[in-house]
N, C-alpha and C positions, 0 to 999 in steps of 0.2 A: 818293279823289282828292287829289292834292298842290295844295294854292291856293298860288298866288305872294304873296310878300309884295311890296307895289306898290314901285315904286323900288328893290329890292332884289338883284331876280332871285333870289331864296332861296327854294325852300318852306319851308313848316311843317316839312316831314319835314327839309328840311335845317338849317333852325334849332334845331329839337329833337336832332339829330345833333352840330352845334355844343356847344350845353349844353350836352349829356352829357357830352362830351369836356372842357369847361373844368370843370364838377365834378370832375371824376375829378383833371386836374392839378392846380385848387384842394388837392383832397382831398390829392392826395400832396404836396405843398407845408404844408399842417396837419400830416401828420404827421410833415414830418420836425420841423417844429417842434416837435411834441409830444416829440415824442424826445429832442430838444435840452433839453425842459425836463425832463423827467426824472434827464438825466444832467447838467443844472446841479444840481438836487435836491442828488444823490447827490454830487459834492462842492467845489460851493463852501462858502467859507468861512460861520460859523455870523457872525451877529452878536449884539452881546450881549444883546439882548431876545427875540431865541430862546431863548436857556439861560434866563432865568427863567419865560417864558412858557408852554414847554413844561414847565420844570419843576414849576410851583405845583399841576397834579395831583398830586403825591406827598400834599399837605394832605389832601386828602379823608381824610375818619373818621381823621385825625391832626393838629385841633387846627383846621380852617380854621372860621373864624367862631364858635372856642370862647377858645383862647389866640392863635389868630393870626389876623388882621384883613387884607385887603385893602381899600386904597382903590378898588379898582375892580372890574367885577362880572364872576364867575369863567365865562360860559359858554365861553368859548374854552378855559380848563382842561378842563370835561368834555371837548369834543373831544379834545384831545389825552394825556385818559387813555386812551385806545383805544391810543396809542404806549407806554405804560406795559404795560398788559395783552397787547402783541404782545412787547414787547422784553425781551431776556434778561439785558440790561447795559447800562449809559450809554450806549456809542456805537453800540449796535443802535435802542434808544431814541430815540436823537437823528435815527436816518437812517430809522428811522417813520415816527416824524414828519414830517419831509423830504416821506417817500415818500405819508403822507396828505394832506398841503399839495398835492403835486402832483396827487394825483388829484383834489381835492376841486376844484383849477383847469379840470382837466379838465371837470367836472362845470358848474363856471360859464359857461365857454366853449360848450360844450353849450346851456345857458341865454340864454347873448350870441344865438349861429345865431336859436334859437327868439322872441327878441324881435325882430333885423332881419324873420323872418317875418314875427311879429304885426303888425309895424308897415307893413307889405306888398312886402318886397325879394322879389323870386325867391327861388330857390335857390343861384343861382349869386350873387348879388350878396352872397345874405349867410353865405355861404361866404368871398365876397371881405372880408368886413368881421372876420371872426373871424379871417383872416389877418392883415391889418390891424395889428388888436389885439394877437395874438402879433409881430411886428415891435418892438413897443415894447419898447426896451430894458428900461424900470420893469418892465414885464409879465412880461416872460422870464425877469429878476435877482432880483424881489421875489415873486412869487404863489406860489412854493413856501416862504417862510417862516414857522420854525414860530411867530407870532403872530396877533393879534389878527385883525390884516385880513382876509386872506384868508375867514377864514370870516364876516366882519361883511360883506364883497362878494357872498358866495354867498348870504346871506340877501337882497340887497339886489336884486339882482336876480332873484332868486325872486320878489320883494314884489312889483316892475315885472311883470315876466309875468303875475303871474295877472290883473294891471287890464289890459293887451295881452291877453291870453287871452280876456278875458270877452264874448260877446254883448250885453251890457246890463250895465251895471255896476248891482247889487245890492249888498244887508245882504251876502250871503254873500261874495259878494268882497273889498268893502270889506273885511272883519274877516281874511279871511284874509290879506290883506297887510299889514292890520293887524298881524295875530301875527306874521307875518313878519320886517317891523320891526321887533317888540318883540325879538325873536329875535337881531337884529344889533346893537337897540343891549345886548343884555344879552354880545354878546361881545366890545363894545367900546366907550368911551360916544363915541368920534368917531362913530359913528352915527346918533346925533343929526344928522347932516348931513344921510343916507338921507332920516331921518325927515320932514325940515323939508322937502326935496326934494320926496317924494311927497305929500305934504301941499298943498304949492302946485300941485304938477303938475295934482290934485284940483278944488283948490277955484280956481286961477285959468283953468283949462279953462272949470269951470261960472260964470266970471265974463264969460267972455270971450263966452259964450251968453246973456247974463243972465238966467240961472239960478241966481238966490243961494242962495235955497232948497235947492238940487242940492246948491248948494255945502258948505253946512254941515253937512249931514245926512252928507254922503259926508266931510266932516272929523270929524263926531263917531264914524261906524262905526271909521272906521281908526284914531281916539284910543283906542277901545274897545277894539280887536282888540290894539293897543301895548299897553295895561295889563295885557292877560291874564299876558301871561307874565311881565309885571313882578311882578304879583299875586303867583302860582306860585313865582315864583323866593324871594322873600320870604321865603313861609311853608314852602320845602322845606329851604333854610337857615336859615330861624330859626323853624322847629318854633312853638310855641306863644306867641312872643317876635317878629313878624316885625318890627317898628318899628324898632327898630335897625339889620337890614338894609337894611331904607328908606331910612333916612336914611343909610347906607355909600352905598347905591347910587347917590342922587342928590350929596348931599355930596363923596362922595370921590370924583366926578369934575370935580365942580365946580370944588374945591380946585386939583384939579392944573389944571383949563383955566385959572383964573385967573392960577396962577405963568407960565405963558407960556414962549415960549423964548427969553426974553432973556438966561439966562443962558448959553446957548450960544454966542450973537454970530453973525453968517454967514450961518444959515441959510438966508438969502433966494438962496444960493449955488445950492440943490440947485433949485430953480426955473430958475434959467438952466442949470445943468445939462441938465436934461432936455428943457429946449430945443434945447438945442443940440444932442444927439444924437438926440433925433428931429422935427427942425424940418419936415419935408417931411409927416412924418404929422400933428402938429400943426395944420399949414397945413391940410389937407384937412379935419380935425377942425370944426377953429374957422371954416372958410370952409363949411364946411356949415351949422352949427348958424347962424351970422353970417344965411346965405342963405333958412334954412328959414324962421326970426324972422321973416326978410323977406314970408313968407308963409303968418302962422299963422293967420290965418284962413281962408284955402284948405285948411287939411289938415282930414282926417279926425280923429275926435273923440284915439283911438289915439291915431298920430301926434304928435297936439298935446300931449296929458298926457308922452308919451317925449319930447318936446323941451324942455319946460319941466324937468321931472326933469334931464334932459340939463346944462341949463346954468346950473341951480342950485346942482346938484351940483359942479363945473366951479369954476366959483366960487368956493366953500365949498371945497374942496380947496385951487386956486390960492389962495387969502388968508388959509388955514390958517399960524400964527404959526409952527408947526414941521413945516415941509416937508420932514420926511424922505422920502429918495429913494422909501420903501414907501409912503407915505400915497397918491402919485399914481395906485397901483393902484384906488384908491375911487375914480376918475373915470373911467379909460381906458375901462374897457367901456362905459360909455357915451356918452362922446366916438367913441366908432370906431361906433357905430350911422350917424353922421353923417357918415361919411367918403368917400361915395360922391356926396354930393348936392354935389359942385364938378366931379364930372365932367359929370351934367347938364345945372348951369349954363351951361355952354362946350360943351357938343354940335354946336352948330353950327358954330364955329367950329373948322375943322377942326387948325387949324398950331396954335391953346391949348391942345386936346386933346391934337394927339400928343403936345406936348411935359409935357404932365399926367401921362401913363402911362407915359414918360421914366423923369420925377422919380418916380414912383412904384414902380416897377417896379428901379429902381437902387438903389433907398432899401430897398425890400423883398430885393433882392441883399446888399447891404450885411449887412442884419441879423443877415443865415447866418454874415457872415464874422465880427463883433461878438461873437456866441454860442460861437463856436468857441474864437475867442482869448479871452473869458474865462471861457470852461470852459479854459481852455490856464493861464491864468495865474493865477486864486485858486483854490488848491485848501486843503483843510480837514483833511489831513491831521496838518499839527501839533498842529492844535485836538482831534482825535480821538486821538491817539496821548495827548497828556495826560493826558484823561478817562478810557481805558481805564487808564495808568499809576497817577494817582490813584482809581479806582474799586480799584482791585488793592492797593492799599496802605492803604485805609482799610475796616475792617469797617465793617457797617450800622449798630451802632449809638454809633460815633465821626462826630465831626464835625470842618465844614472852613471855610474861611471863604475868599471871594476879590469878595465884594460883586458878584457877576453870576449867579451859581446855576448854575456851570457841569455842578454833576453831579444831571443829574436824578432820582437813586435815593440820594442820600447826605442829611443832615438838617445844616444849616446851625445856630449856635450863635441867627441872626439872621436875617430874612427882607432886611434892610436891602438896597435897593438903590444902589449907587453911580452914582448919576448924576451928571450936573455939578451939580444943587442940590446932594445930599448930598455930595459932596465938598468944594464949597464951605463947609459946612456943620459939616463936620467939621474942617476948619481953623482957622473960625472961632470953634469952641466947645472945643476942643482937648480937654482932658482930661474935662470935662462931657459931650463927644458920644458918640453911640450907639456907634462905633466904639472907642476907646478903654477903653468901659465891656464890652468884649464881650471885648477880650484880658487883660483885665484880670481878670475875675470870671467868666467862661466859655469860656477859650482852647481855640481850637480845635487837635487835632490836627497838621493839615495847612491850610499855605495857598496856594492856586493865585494864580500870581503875574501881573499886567498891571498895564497902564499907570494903573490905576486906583488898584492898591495903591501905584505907585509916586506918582502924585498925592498919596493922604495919608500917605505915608511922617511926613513930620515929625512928625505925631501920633502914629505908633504906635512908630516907634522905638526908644526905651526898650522897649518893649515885645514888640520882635520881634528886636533888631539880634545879643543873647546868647541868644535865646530858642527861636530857628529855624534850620535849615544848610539848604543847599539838595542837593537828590539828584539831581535830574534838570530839564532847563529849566523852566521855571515852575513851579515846586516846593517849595517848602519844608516840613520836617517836625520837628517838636518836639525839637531835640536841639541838638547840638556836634559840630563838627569840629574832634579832639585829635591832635596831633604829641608823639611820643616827648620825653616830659621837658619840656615847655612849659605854663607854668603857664595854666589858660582858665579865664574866670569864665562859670558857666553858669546863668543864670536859668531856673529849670527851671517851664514854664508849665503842667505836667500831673505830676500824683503817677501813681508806679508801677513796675513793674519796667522798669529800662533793661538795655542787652546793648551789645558791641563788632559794628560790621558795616565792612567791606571799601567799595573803591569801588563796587562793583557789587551788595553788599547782601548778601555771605556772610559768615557769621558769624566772628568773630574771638576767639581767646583771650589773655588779657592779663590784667595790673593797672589797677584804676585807683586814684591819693588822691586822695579827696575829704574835703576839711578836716583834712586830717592824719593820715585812717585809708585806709590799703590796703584795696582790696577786691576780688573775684573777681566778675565779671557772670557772671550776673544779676543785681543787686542793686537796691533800693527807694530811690527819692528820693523825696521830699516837695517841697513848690513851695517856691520863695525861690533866693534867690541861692550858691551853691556855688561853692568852688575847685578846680579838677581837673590833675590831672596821670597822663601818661599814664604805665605803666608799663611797655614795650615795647620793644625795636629794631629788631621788623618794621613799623614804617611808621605810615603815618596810617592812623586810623582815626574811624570819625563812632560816638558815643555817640548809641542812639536808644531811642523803646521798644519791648520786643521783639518779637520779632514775624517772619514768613517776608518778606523781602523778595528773597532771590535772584533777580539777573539783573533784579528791576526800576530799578535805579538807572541813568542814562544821567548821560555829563560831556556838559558844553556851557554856551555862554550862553543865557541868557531870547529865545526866540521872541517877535517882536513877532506877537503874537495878534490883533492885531486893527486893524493899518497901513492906511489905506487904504480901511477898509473896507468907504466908500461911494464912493467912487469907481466 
């Protein structure tokens, strides 16, 4: 028998017919979403802490934590050697990875759904809330990035589910979100956020009970279950020595948290940013969370630990010193658990509502079309084409320098990152800095050119200006560019056999003098400064070392690689 639902005139049978139906449009509304995110993956433009991120897997059993040190602790490289062990060459590599990011959001978003459950939405609502969430521009732009975040997120809300999951919160729980946590901060040390988060979520629940006792026991489980992996991590990288990694592990985060992002200037920019492009979700966010506060003693024990997490986290994100556009994904999923409780609020109120599901449902329109045009307008193609060209033109075991680790399969002279510290940094110490001492005593090959190189130009100039020709846009390779009978001073930065090559990298036969002897390439330089002259009257030609390059050399100017790129 069908019971009327009172004042409704609806059965059961027909409300259940309803839900079904708005799942299902829910559902195809996720997916195209998901789709969307995939084919942002695949090619928007790479930013520059993707290339070293995804790159620092190449270290493993080649030097990491033996000759070469990381300030910060590498589990997000294991993740993304699995892109290493799938890909056949950089830019397969690099779109792995891409392609793991995305699933691995997929997987989190999965985990969002199952906490609105725990926390007790329908199905449909927290269908609604996982849409939500993919709406956010941050969400959509950043969660397929191959760094740190994304997977210090998936831990992180892992942690939260299994204390939403549990019938009685226990040792056994506790510890496992415990690990969990330790899990996220070990793939990235803003994690520390999570940590602090869950932590309070914990023990100011069992405050809020006066239940102190509850409190600290269930703070020291999940301290417990955080160290594990801390533990483990330690002693699997530093073998029978783990103290030093210790002390990496906590130290060299420390370090960088305390430099801050002052040098950057701005930042507080990417805040209003994301306000302003997604102020309507925002509004629901924070007017739930705002709402729920309003009545956290009425909620279930659940509930209340996800609300506190909620806007802890929140917090710690928003007042975080360097707000990059990606950090805000450490908050979103759980800002959008709360995004439904301002409809509530206003249920009665019939003209606030409509106009609630308005703004929201325009806003959620919007998004589609947001996602389109910037899958329409950064595309990554230049960035890829590069890596593929320089990956072709440098064997495995020559190196390249461009201060951002763009080739994740090639071996850098220097792990040095160009950031705006170190670039500042290198200006300021000029010929002493790490930079300087790396063209100098360890010249690389090939150097991949941006805005970054062009930053410490003034430092390395002597050092690059006779020392590198460029081949193709952001490019440059160990050699000279010689005109028929023009004398060229060539600071030659690599001893070896050099050869004559064409615009486009086919081999050339010619004279060249150098120092007042003619000679036929192939022939052997030694480093130091040389006179040359071309011997020829077919044309220009670039002195390189030898080597197949046909058909890889492209004319052009320097791609700005990296314009815009938060935007």
């Amino acid at each position: 028998m069908n019971t009327q639902e009172p004042g409704h005139g609806l059965t059961k049978h027909d409300l259940g017919i309803e839900q079904r139906q708005a799942a299902i449009y829910l559902g195809v509304l996720i997916a195209l979403k998901i789709i969307l995110l995939f084919a942002l993956a695949w090619n928007t433009r790479f930013v520059m802490d993707e290339f070293v991120q995804l790159g620092w897997a190449k270290y493993f059993s080649n030097g990491l934590f033996d000759t070469i040190w990381h300030a910060k602790a590498v589990g997000y490289a294991v993740f993304y050697e699995i892109a290493h062990l799938i890909g056949w060459d950089a830019p397969s590599i690099l779109l792995t990875g891409r392609m793991q990011a995305a699933l691995l959001a997929c997987v989190t978003i999965a985990l969002v759904y199952a906490c609105a459950r725990a926390i007790g939405e329908d199905r449909v609502r927290a269908l609604a809330i996982v849409l939500i969430l993919l709406c956010f521009s941050n969400f959509m732009e950043r969660v397929f990035r191959t760094i740190a975040e994304p997977l210090a997120v998936f831990f992180a809300v892992a942690a939260l589910l299994v204390i939403l999951r549990a019938h009685a919160l226990s040792a056994r729980q506790l510890l496992a979100a415990g690990i969990l946590s330790g899990l996220a901060f070990l793939a990235t040390q803003k994690s520390v956020y999570f940590n602090v988060a869950l932590g309070l979520g914990l023990v100011a629940d069992a405050a809020l009970q006066r239940r102190y006792a509850t409190g600290i026991v269930r703070g020291a489980w999940l301290v417990l279950g955080w160290a594990l992996p801390a533990i483990a991590y330690c002693f699997i990288f530093g073998s029978g020595d783990p103290v030093p990694i210790a002390k990496s592990l906590v130290f060299g985060p420390l370090e960088i948290a305390m430099r801050g992002g002052g040098e950057y200037g701005g930042l507080r920019r990417f805040v209003l940013q994301t306000l302003a492009r997604n102020y309507i979700f925002y509004v629901f966010c924070f007017s739930g969370m705002a709402l729920s506060l309003m009545q956290i003693m009425k909620l279930d024990e659940r509930r209340r630990i996800a609300l506190i997490f909620s806007v802890v986290i929140t917090v710690l994100v928003f007042a975080h010193d360097q707000p990059w556009p990606y950090v805000f994904i450490m908050a979103l999923p759980f800002m959008s658990l709360w995004s439904l409780v301002l409809l509530d609020g206003i249920a009665t109120h019939a003209r606030y509502l409509r106009l609630a599901w308005v703004a929201l449902i325009t806003s959620m329109a919007i998004s589609y079309v947001s996602n389109i045009i910037y899958l329409r307008t950064d595309n990554n193609a230049a960035q890829l084409e590069l890596v593929a060209r320089a990956e072709s033109l440098l064997a495995p075991d020559e190196r390249y320098f461009d201060g951002i680790g763009m080739l994740p399969n090639r071996k850098e002279p220097t792990t040095l990152w160009l950031d705006r510290h170190y670039v500042f940094a290198t200006l300021r110490e000029g010929r002493n800095s790490k930079v300087y001492k790396v063209f100098s005593k360890s010249p690389p090959k090939m150097i991949l050119w941006s805005y970054r190189m062009d930053n410490i130009y003034p430092v390395v100039a002597p050092l690059v200006a006779n020392s590198y020709v460029s081949v193709a846009p952001n490019l440059r390779i160990a050699g000279c560019r010689l005109q028929p009978g023009e004398k060229k001073i060539f600071n030659v930065p690599i001893a070896g056999s050099y050869a004559l090559y064409g615009a486009t990298g086919t081999p050339l036969q010619g004279s060249v003098e150098i120092d007042g002897a003619v000679l036929d390439p192939p022939f052997h330089l030694e480093t130091g400064s040389k006179t040359l002259t071309l011997k020829t009257d077919s044309g220009e030609a670039l002195l390189l070392p030898t080597g197949s390059y046909a058909g890889q050399f492209k004319a052009g100017s320097d791609n700005d690689l990296f314009a815009n790129i938060y935007d």
